[in-house]
Each structure stands twice: as C-alpha cells, then as structure tokens.
N, C-alpha and C positions, 0 to 999 in steps of 0.2 A: 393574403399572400398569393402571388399570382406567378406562376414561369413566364418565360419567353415565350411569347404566341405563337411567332413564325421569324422569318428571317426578309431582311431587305437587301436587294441587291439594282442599284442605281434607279433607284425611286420606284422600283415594280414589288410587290408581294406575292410571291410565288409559292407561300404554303403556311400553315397555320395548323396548331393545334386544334385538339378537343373537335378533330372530324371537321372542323368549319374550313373550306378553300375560299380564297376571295379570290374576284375576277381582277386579272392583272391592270393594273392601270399605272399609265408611264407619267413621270413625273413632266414630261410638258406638257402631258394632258388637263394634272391637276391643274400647273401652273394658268394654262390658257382660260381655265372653267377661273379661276381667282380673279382673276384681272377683268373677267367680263364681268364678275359678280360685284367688284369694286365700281363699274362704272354703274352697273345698275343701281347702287349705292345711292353713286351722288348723284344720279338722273331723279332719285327718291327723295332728294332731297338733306343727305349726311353730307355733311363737311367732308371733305377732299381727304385732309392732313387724317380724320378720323378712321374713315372706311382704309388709309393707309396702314395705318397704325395696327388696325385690329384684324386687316387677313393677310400684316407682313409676319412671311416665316409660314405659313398656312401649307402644310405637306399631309400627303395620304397619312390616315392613322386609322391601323388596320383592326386597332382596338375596336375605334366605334362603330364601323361597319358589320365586324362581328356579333356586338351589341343589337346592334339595327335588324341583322338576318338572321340571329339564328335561337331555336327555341333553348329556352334552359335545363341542359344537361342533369340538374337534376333539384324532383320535385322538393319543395319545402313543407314540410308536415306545421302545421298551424301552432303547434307548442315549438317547435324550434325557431318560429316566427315571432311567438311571444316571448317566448324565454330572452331572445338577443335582444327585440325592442323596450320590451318593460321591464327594465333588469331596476336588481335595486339602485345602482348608481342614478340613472337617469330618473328613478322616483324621486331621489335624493336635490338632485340637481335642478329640477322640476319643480320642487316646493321652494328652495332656494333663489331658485328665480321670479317665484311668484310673487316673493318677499321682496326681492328689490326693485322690480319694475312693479309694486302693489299699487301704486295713484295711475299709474299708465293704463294700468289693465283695467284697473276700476272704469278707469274714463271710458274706456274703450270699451268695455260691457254695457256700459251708458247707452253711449251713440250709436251702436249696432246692437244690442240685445243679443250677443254672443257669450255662454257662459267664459270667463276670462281662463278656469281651469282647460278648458277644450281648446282655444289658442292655444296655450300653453305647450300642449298635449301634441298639437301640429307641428310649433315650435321643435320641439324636443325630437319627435319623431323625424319629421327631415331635415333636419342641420344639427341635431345634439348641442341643440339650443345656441346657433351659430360658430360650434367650435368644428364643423365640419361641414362644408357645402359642396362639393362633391373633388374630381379629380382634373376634370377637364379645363380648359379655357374655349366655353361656349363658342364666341365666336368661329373656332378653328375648327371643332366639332359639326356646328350646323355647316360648314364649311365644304366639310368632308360628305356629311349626306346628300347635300345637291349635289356632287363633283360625282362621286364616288358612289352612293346609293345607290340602293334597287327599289324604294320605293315611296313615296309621298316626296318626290321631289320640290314638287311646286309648293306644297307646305311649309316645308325647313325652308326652302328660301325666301319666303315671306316673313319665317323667323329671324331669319339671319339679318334681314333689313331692318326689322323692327330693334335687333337689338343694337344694331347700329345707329337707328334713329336714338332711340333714350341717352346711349354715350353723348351721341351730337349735341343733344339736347341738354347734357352738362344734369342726370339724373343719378348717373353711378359712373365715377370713373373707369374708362378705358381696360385698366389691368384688374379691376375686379370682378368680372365676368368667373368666374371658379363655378361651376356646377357639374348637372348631369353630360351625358354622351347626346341626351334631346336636346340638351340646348334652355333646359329651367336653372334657373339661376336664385342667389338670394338666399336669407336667414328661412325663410321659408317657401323658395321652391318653385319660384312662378316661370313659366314661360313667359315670353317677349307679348306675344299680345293677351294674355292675361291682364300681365303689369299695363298694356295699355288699356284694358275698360276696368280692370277692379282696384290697383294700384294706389293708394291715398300718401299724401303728403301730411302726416299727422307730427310731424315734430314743427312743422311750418319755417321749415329753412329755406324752400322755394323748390322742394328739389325731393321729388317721388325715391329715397335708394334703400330699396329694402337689403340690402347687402351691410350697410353701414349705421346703416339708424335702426336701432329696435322698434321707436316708438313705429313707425311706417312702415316695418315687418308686419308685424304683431296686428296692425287696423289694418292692413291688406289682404290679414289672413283674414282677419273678422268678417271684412266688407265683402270678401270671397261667399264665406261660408253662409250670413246673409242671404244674399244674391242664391246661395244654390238651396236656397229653404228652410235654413235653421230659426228656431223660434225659441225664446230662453222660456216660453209657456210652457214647453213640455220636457220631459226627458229624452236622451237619445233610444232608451230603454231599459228592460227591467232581464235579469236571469229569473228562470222562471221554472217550475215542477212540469215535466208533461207527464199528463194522466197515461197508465199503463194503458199499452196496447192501443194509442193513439193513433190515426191512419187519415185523421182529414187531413185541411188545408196545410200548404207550409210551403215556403220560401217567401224571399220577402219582394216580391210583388202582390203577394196574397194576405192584403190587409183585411181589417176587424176590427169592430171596438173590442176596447176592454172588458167593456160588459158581455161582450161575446164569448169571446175564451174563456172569461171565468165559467160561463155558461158548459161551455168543453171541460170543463175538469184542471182547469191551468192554474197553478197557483204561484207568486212571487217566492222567491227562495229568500231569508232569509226576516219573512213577517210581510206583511202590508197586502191591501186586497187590491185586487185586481177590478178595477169599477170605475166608470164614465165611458165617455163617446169617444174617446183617445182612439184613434186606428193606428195598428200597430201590425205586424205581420211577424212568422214564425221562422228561426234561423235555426238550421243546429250543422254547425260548419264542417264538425269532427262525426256527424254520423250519431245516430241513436244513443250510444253509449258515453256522447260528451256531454258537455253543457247547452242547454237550448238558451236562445234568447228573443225575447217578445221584441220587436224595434221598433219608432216607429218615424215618420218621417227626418227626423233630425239625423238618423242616421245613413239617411240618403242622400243629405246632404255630407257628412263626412266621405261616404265613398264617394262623391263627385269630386272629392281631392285626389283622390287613386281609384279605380275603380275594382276595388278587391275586398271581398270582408275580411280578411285578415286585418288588414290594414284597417278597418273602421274600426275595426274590433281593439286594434291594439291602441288607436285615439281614445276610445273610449274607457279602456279601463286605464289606463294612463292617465287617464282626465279625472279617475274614480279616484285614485292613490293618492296623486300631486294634492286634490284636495281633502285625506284624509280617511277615505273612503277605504271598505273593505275588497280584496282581490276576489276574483268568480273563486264560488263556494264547489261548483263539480268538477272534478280533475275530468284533465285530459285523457280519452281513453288509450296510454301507453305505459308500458314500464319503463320506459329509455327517454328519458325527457331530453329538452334538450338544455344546451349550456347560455350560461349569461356571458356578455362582450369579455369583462376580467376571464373568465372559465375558459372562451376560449384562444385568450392569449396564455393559458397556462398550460392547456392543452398542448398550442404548440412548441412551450419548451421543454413540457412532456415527452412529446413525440422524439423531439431532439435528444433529449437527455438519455433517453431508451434506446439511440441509433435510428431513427426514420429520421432522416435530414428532411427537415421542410425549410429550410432556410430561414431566415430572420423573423421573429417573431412580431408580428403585427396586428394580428385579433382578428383578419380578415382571413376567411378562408377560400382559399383560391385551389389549382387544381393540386399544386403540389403537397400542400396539406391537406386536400383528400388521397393523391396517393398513400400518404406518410400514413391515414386511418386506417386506410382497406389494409395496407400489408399489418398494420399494428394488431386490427381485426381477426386478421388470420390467423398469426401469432398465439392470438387468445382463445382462439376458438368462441370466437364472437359471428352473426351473423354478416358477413360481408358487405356495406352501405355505403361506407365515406363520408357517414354522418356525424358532423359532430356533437358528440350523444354521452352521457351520462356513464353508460355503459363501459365504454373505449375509455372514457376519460378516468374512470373507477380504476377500470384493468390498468393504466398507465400510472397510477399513484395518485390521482386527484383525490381530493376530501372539499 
C-alpha cells in the first residue's frame, strides 16, 4: 500500500515524498529522449511498428526514478524477510506446483543437473509462481532511466533495446513486458540480456517466452543457475552447531572442507556428520545468537540471482519445505518476529478497524501503513519501528 509520492504539474515533478526530490524534467525533454531512443531501435534492428508501440505513451514516472536513487528507508531484519517470503501459502503452493509441472521439472533436472525443488523455489520467490511479475510495463520503465536517470545510463539503454529486440523477434508479446522498475521481466525475473545468453526455448513452439510458457520459465531458470555454478552433486548446504566461543574463519568467501570444520568443533543440526573434501564456508546472517549455516558453492550460485543472503537463504529453505523437508531448527534471535503476506493483509484491516486509516488493504506495506504502525505503536506503548511485527499485530487483535 503506497500514498501519493509527489504531485505532477504539466509533465515536471516538483516534490515527492519520504525525503526523496527528483530533478525537474519537462515533458519535451522526455518526449525528445523517446523518439531518439525509438530510432535507435530500429537503427538496432526492431521493427518500426514495434519500438512504436512499446514507448508510445512513455511519460516521466517519478516512481522508478525514486526506486533508481534512492536508499531504502527502512532496514529489513532477515526474519521479517523470511517470514513474508516462506510463508505457509507459498510452501503450499510450491508443492502444488511441483505436482503439476512434475514431468517438466523432472526433464529439466535431467538436462541441467538442477535440483527441480530449487527452480521451484526461484519460481515461487520471484513471481509467486507466475501470479505476480511485477508493477511496471518494462519497456516505459527502462524508458524513464535513460531519459530521466542519474545513473547507468548507457546500461538500461542497452536494455531497453534488447527488450525491444525479443518483441521484434515475435518471443513474448508486446504488452506482456509486466516486471520490475530495472527493467527484469518474466515467470522468473530475467533481464533483457540475460534472456539473450541463458534464455531456452524448452516447450519448442520456436519462441524463448518466459512470461507465458512455464516450461521456458522454469529451464531458463535452470540453465541460469547452471551457468552460475550449481551442481546437483552437492548440497546448497547444511545448518550447523558452532562450537562455543568459536573466533576463526567465517563468511562465505572463507571456504573449507568438511572435514575441516568438523575438525573446528562444527556439527550438522539435526544428525549427520560433517566429512569429505566438500568446501563450504561459514554464514551466520543474524549474528552469533541466530542460526549458522555451513554453504557451499551452490549457494553462490543462488545469490548470483540476487545478490543478498537473505534472499539465497530464503531459495533455499523454500527448496527444503516444497520438498518436504524440515524448517531451520535455531530461532531467529528476536521476540517480535515478523508476519506472513495473509498477517499482513490482516494487519492492515487491523489498523483500520482500530482508526489508523491506511487505506485499502493490499498486503503490501508502503508508507502509509507504516504511518498507521508507529502511531498504532504508540498507542501501545510498543517500541516505535513501522515494522510490521508480531508485536503491533498482537496489540491490534491479531491471533
């Protein structure tokens, strides 16, 4: 749920919420930056009618410049990163899906040696298994960061062409373009020249569209993860005991075999010994008092999809549930956990129901349903955050 950013008055943006100004830029400035970027289009080689079609209507959108400049308002704690990503719907939905595309995936684990649970698990994570692929209409987007940006110009418009190339090229329809504010598109997320070196044509209709074909999702994601080092020989990794008052090596550039750490005092959580040449390296995301985790290169290749351990971390156990697997055994060290996507669309009818108007309930928390927290906070005599937490949600009537 998001307010009004700022206000438009005849194609200039003159102010904007959450502290962020954007530098004014007059709508015949976009206009003229569009019309050269159309002909450098077709100098590229896109169809005329195409590169028309996909930056007519192309106006400043002060959203993604926003997006582009400025840092995130506020941090995410790695349990309220979990909690929303691996909620039980999406485990639900996750095994579900593993069930009906089960010959797909099987194949696909075949010919790329990708565990089919870990697609899956990418799947799920960036598109909510195709029922969400982002807000934006890409091409308008890359649009706006050449025209309008303050930075990688020359990058996005190399995107921007390319994703004009694959329409031209009759790979994903024109008006399906739906993603991020960067400009990644698709069931699972690729940018434009991704799609062009990893990109596969696995349903064999003649035609690369990870937007509309699962099976070409799903072996694009593979043929990615592949390529950036996954091996189905080993695990991504293991949760693991560290020995009291442990001080050597740790993070994960700082591999080992197995047989090394067990040597250190390291033991697997929940049975199994720690032994072979496997190099692995030491994670503990949350700090001493969370869960550690041994990893070892396969999970270098899932953050080469994002580059965050949150995010490997939540592929990964995402990839442990879908197939059956048990959730990490060490709690997160907090008392205020955070809420699952249903929690916080309840939340904010909570909020509302209680008098903090956050407007329509959507399960997205944007600023005005952090307003609607801190004052509800208050209220409670809670400590002051705008997080959507356990706590606030307790005090507002949640169960």
């Amino acid at each position: 749920m998001r307010s009004a950013a700022g206000r438009k008055i005849a194609g200039t943006v003159i102010g904007l919420a959450s502290g962020f100004v954007a530098q004014v830029v007059p709508a015949h400035a976009i206009d003229s930056c569009v019309a050269s970027l159309k002909k450098q289009a077709v100098s590229a080689g896109v169809r005329p009618e195409i590169a028309d079609r996909m930056l007519s209507g192309a106006t400043f959108d002060e959203k993604v410049i926003r997006f582009s400049t400025s840092q995130p308002e506020h941090k995410t704690e790695i349990w309220d990163y979990m909690a929303f990503l691996v909620d039980a719907q999406r485990i639900k939905d996750g095994k579900a899906n593993l069930k009906k595309h089960g010959n797909t995936l099987a194949s696909i684990e075949k010919r790329y040696g990708v565990d089919r649970h870990v697609v899956v698990a990418v799947w799920g994570i960036e598109s909510d298994y195709g029922n969400f692929r982002g807000d934006f209409y890409t091409p308008h987007a890359l649009a706006n960061l050449v025209c309008a940006g303050k930075r990688r110009q020359s990058y996005f418009k190399g995107e921007l062409i390319k994703t004009m190339q694959i329409a031209s090229r009759g790979d994903v329809p024109v008006d399906d373009f739906k993603g991020s504010w960067a400009g990644a598109f698709g069931q699972t997320q690729f940018m434009p020249s991704t799609y062009n070196s990893l990109a596969v044509d696995y349903d064999g209709d003649g035609h690369k569209d990870l937007v509309n074909s699962v099976p070409d999702a799903l072996a694009s994601t593979a043929n990615f993860l592949k390529n950036a080092g996954w091996r189905d020989s080993r695990p991504w990794g293991y949760e693991v005991l560290v020995p009291d008052g442990y001080s050597g090596p740790s993070g994960r550039k700082k591999y080992a075999s197995l047989n090394t750490w067990a040597k250190r005092g390291f033991k697997k959580i929940g049975g199994g010994s720690l032994s072979g040449n496997l190099d692995a390296a030491l994670i503990r995301p949350a700090g001493a008092a969370g869960p550690a985790f041994l990893v070892t290169r396969n999970f270098r290749a899932l953050r080469s999809y994002n580059a965050s351990t949150s995010y490997g971390l939540a592929i990964a156990l995402l990839s442990e549930l879908v197939s059956g697997g048990e959730p990490f055994k060490t709690p997160w060290p907090t008392d205020n956990p955070g809420l699952s996507r249903a929690q916080r669309l309840e939340l904010q009818k909570l909020l509302n129901r209680n008098g903090f108007n956050v407007g329509e309930p959507d399960g997205k928390v944007g600023p005005a349903t952090r307003k609607g927290i801190r004052n509800a906070e208050a209220k409670y005599g809670l400590p002051v955050t705008g997080r959507p937490s356990w706590n606030v949600y307790y005090a507002l009537g949640g169960r």
